[in-house]
N, C-alpha and C positions, 0 to 999 in steps of 0.2 A: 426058705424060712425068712429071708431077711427080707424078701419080696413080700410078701404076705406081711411080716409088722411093716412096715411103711405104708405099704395101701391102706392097712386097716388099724392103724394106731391110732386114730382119733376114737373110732371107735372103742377099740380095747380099753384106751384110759379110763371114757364113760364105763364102760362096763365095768371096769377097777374098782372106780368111785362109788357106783350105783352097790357094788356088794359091799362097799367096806360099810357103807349107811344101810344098808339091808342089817348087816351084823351090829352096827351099833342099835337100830328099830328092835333089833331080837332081844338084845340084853336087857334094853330097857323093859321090854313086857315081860320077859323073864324075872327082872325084880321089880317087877311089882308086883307079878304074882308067886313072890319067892316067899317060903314062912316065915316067922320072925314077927317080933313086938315092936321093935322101929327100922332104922334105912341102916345101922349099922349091920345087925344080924342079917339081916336081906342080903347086905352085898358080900356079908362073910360067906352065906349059902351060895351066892351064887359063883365066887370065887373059888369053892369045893367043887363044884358040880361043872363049871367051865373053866378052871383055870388054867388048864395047857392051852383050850382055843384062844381066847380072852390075852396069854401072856404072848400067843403064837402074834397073833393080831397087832398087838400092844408094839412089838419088837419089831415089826415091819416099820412100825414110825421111830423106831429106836431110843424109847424113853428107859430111862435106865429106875424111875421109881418102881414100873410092871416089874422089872428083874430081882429088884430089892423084894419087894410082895411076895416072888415066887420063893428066892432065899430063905424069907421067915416064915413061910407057908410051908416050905422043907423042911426048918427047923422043927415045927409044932408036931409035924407030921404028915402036914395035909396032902404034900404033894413032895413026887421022888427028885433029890436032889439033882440026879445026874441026867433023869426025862429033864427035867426043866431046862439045865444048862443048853443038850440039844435043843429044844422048840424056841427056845430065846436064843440061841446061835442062828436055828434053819431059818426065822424069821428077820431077825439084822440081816442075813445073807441077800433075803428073796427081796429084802426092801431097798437094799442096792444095789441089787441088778434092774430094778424097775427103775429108780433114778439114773441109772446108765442109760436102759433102752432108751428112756425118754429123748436124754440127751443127743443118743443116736439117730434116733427115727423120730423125732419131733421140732425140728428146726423150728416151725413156726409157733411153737409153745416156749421154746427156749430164746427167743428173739424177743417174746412179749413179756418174760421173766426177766431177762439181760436189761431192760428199761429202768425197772426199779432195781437189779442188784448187782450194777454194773463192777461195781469194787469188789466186789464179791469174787465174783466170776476170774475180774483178772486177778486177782490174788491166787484163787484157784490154779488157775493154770502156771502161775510164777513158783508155788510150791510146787508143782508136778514137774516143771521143767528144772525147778532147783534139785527137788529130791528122790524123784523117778516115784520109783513102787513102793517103799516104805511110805508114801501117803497116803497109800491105798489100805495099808494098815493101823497107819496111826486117824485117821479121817474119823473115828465115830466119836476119839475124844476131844476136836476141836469144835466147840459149841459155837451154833453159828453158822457152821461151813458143812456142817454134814450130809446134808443134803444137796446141795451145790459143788459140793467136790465131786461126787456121781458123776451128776448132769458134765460138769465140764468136762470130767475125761470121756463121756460116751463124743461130747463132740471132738474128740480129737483123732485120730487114726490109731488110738493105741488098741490092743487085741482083745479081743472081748475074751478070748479065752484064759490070758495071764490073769484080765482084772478077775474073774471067775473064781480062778482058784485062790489069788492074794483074799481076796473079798471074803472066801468060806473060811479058810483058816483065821483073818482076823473077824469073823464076824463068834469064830465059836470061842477065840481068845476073852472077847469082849464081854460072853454070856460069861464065862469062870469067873474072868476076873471081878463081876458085879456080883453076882450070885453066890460065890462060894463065901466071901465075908460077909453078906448078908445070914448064912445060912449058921458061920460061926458063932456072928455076933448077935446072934437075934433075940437073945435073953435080953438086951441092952437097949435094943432097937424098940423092941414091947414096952420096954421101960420110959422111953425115951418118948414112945406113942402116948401111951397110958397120962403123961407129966402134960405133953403137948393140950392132951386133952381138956385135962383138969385145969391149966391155966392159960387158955387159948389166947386171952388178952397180952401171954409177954411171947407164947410161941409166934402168933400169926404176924407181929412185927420183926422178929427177931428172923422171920425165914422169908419174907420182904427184906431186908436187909441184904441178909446173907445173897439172896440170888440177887438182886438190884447191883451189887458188888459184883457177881461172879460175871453177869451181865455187860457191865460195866468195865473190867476187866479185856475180858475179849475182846469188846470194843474200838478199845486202846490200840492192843495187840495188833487188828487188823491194819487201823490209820496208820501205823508203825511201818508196818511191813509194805503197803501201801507206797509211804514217801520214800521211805528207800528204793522202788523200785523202778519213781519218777528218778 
């Protein structure tokens, strides 16, 4: 097996890549020719009709608004609370074993990433070697590094098999812990949709802000951790 991904890892990422833009080419023809009077009703259809693929997809790249969606899509009805938490768990799961192998078997993709995120990377490994395996759980809620904490431990000699199974359980942690307050609070969330809607001129500043901050924030975090480790 490990002989086989290394020879043919260049290819397989192409192949990765080529379905994940096959899958986003489908959605998009799919709403357009989805029913509905404008783009909102279009993407509500299409989110009944695909949304475990769509959230399954979505969770691979580990964004947590797909999990919120699924929550208040639980809420309404649309889609079953506890399928969801699985497909948004087995998805964070299968997206960071794929930034692992990378890291494993793709030396010369991780050589030409290490160029631009050289800080990155050694921070990565300064938490790995500070904190062992509890990084490996806590990693999807450091923004920023989530994807780069993968890749560094696939380059390290730790066991593919530990990271595997730390990885499934925090990855199904991760679906509950987004999704079941979404799924609570989604009288609120509606509400909160519906207001954004109606006065977009103070929401679309107000959440610039708030992420520019959150951004911003981590940022810090990193330079921090960083000089303390020169």
């Amino acid at each position: 097996m490990k002989t086989f991904l290394h020879k043919n890892r260049d290819w397989l990422i192409q192949l990765l890549l080529a379905a994940v833009f096959a899958f986003v080419a489908f959605l998009g023809y799919k709403l357009y020719q989805a029913p509905g009077h404008n783009l909102e009703e279009k993407f509500l259809y299409l989110l009944k009709e695909y949304g475990y693929v769509i959230l399954f997809v979505w969770s691979i790249f580990e964004g947590e608004t797909g999990l919120v969606m699924a929550g208040v899509l639980s809420h309404t009805g649309y889609m079953n609370l506890w399928l969801s938490i699985f497909v948004a768990g087995l998805g964070g799961f299968v997206g960071d074993q794929i930034y692992f192998y990378i890291g494993r078997f793709n030396k010369h993709y991780i050589q030409q990433l290490m160029k631009k995120q050289r800080r990155k990377f050694a921070l990565a490994h300064l938490l790995l070697k500070k904190y062992g395996w509890p990084l490996i759980f806590i990693q999807r809620y450091l923004y920023g590094m989530r994807t780069i904490i993968p890749m560094a431990i696939g380059l390290t000699r730790y066991s593919a098999k530990k990271f595997a199974i730390i990885n499934f359980i925090s990855a199904m942690v991760w679906a509950a812990m987004t999704i079941i307050p979404a799924y609570i609070f989604g009288e609120q969330i509606l509400a909160i949709i519906k207001w954004a809607k109606a006065h977009w001129y103070y929401a679309l500043p107000l959440a610039i802000i708030i992420a520019g901050s959150i951004s911003y924030y981590f940022h810090k975090v990193t330079q921090k951790k960083l000089k303390e480790r020169k």
